[in-house]
C-alpha positions as CSV (number, residue, x, y, z in Angstrom):
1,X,-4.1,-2.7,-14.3
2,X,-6.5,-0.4,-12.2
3,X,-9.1,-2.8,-12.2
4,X,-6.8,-5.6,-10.0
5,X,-6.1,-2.8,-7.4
6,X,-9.9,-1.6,-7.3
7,X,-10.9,-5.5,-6.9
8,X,-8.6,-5.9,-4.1
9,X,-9.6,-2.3,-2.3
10,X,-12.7,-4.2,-2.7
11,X,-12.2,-7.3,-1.3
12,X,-9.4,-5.8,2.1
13,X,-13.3,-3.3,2.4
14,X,-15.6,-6.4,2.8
15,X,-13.2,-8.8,4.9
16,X,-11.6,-5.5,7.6
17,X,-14.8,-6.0,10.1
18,X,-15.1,-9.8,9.5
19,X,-13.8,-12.5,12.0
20,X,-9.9,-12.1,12.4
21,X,-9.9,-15.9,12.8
22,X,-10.6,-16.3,9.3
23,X,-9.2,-13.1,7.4
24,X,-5.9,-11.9,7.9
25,X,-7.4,-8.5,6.6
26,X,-9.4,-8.2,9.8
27,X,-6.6,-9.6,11.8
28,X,-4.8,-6.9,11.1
29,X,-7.3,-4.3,11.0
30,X,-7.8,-5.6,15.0
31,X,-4.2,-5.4,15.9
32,X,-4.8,-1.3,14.5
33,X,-2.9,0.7,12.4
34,X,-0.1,1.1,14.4
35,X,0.6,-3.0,13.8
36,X,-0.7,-2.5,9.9
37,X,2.2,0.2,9.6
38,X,4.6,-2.3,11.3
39,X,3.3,-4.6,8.0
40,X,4.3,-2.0,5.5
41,X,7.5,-1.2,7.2
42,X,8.8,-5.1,6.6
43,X,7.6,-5.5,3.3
44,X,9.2,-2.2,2.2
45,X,12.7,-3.8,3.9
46,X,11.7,-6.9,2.5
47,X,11.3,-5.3,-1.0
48,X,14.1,-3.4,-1.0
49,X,16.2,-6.7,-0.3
50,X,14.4,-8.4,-3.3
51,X,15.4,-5.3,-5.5
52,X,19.5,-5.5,-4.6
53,X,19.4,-9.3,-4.7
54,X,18.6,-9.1,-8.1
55,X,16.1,-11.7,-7.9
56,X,13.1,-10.6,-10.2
57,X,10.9,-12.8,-9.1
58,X,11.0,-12.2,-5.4
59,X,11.0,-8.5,-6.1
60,X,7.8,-9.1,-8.1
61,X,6.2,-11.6,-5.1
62,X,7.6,-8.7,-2.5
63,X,6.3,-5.8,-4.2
64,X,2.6,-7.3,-4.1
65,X,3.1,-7.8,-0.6
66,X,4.0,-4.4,-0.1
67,X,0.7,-3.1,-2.5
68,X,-1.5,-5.1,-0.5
69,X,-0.3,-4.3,3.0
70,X,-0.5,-0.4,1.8
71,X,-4.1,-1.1,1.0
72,X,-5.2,-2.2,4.2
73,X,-3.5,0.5,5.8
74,X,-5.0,2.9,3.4
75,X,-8.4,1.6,4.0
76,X,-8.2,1.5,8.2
77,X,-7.4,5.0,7.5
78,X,-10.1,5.4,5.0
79,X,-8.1,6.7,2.6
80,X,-9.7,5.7,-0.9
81,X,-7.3,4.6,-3.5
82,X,-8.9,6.6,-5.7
83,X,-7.6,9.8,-3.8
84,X,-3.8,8.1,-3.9
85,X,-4.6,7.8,-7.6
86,X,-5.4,11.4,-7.9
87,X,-2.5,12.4,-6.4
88,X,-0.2,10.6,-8.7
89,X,-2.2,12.2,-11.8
90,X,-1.8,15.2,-9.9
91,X,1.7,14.7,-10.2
92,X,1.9,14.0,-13.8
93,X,4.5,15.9,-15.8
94,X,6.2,17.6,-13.5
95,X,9.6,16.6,-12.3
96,X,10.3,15.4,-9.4
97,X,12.3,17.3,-8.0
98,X,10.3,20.8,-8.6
99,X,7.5,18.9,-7.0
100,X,9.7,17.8,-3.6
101,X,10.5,21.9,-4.0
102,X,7.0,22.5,-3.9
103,X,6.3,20.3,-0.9
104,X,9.2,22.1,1.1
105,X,8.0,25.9,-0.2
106,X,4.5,25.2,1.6
């Protein structure tokens, strides 16, 4: 499963400095992040409409909307999937809300 988002982290790296009039990566990445956080805004709407209309295939077409626009924004910050990945392993095991405790104790 790893491998499709590490092809596509990939693939938004080699297309954000190419010609926005032939990537939409690089369109984006030109409008800046402020535009690319815009992107993830709407799709998270967009998915969360998906999810109560209980249409599973929009939610699945929605939510890989969402993954890819949080890439791009990830990579015009230069945040490496690999660190988000860390984070979730990180994570593992504990419970959620002792790790939201954690966040708010610091």
């Amino acid at each position: 499963m790893s491998d499709t988002l590490a092809k596509l982290e990939s693939t938004i790296a080699a297309r954000r400095h190419a010609d926005p009039s032939t990537s939409y990566v690089a369109k984006l990445n030109a409008r800046g992040v402020g535009k690319i956080a815009q992107k993830v805004g709407e799709e998270a709407t967009e998915t969360v409409i998906a999810a109560l209309s209980g249409d599973r295939e929009e939610l699945v077409g929605e939510a890989a909307d969402l993954l890819f626009h949080l890439m791009v924004l990830l990579g015009a910050r230069d945040v490496p999937l690999g660190d988000v990945l860390a984070e979730l392993d990180r994570r593992e095991g504990l419970s959620g809300i002792a790790e939201k405790a954690a966040r708010k104790a610091d």
